[in-house]
C-alpha positions as CSV (number, residue, x, y, z in Angstrom):
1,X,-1.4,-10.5,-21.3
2,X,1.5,-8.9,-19.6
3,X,5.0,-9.1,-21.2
4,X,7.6,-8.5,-17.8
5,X,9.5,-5.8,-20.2
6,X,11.5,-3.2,-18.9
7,X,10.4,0.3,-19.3
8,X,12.7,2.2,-21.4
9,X,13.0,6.3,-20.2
10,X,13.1,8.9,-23.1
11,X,14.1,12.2,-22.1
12,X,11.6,14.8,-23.2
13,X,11.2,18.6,-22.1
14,X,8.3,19.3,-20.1
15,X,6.9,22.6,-22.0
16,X,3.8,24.3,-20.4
17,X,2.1,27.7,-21.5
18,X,0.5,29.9,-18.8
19,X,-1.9,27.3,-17.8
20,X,-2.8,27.1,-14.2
21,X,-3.4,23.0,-13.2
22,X,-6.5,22.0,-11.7
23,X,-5.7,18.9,-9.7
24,X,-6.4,18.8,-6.2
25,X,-4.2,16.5,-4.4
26,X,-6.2,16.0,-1.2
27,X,-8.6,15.1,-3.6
28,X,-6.7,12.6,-5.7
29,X,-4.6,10.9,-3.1
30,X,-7.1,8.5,-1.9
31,X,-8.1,7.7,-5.6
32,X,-4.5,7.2,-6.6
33,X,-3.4,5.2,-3.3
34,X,-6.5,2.4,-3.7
35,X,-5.6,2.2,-7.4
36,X,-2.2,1.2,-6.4
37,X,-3.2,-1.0,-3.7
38,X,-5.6,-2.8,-6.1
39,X,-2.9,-3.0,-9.0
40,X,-0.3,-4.5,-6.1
41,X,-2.7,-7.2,-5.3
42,X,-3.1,-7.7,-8.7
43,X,0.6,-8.2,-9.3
44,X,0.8,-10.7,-6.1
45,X,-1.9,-12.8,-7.3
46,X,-1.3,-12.9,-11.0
47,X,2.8,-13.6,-10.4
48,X,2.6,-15.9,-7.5
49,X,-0.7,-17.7,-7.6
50,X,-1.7,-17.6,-10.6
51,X,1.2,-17.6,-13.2
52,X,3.9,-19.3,-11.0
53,X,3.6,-20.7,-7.6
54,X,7.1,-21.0,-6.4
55,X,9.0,-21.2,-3.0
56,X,8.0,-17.3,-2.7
57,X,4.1,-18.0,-2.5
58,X,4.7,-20.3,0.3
59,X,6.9,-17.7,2.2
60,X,4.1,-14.7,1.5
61,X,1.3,-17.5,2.7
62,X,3.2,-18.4,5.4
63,X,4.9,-14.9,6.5
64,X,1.5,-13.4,6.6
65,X,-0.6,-16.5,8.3
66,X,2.6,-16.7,11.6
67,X,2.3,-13.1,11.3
68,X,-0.9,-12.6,12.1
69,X,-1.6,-15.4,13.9
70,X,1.3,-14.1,16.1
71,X,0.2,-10.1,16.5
72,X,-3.3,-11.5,17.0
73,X,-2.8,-14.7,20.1
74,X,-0.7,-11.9,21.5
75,X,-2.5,-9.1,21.5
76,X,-5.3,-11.6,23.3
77,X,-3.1,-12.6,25.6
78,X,-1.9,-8.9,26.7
79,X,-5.1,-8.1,27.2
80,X,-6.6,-10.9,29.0
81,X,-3.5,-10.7,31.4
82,X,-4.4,-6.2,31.9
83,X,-8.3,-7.6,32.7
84,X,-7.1,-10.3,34.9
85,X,-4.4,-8.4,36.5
86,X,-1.5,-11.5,35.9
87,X,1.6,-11.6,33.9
88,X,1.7,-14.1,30.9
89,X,3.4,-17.3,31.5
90,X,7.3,-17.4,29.3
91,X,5.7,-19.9,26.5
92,X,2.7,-17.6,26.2
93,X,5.2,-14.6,25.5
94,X,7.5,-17.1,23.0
95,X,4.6,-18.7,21.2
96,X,3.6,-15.3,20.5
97,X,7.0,-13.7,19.8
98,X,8.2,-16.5,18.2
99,X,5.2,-16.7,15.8
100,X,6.0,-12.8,14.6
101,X,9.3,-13.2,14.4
102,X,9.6,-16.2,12.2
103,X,6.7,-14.9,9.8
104,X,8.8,-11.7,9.5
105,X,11.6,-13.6,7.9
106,X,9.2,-15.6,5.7
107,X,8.1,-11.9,4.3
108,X,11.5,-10.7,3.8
109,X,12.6,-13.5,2.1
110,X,9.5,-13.0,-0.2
111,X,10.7,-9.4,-0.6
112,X,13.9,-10.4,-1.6
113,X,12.7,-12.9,-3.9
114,X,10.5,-10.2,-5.6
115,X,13.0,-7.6,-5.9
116,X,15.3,-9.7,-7.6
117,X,12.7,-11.3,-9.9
118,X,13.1,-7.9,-11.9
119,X,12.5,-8.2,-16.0
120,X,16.4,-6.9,-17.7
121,X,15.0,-7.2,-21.4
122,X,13.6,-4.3,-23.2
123,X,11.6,-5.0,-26.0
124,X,12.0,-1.5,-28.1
125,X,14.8,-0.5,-29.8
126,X,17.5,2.4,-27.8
127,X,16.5,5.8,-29.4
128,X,19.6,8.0,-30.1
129,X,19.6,11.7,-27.8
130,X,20.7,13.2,-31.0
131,X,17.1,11.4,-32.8
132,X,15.1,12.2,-30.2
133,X,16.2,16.3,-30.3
134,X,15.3,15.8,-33.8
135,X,11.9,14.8,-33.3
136,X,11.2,17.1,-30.5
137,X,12.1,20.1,-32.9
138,X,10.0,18.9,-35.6
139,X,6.8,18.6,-34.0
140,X,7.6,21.4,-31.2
141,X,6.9,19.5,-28.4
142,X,7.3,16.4,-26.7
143,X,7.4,13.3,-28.8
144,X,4.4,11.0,-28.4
């Protein structure tokens, strides 16, 4: 179950030794980039199929269907007009156009939707600087 909490940031001292770090970033970026784009679909269907289907699901459906649909038809088109050396007609070039640009305003309304459906409650308690030194003194590193 996920709770929609917000993420409460604790200061804390990074404090290293003479170690010399392993990681490989040309060897971790792939790893990291399909684990975000699987935890991002995740989040999309969970929030907005799954848990709640709201006006927002219909504009991502939408936004993405005119979208492609629109790239796709006009794409074809351009290139059936290069093979057959003619210009497309003006409702060839506005079904296409039209298509793109409406699903583009379906997606940004999505995207506004989703960036204001941000969680404002915190479920743990504010820790005090002052406690927080404490704590990182005591144990002589970073609190866990």
């Amino acid at each position: 179950m996920r709770l929609r909490a917000v993420v409460v940031d604790l200061p804390a001292d990074a404090i290293y030794g003479d170690e010399i770090s392993n990681l490989k970033i040309a060897r971790e970026l792939p790893r990291f980039a399909l684990k975000n784009l699987r935890n991002f679909g995740k989040r999309i269907a969970y929030n907005y199929f799954i848990r709640d289907f709201s006006f927002a699901s219909l504009q991502l459906l939408l936004g993405v269907c005119l979208t492609g649909f629109g790239v796709v038809f006009g794409l074809l088109k351009w290139w059936q007009g290069l093979q057959m050396e003619s210009l497309a007609s003006a409702g060839t070039v506005m079904l296409a156009g039209l298509s793109v640009m409406i699903g583009m305003q379906m997606l940004l309304g999505f995207l506004q939707y989703d960036i204001s459906n941000q969680p404002t409650f915190a479920f743990q308690r504010k820790i005090k600087p002052r406690a927080l030194d404490r704590q990182v003194s005591n144990r002589g590193g970073a609190p866990t």
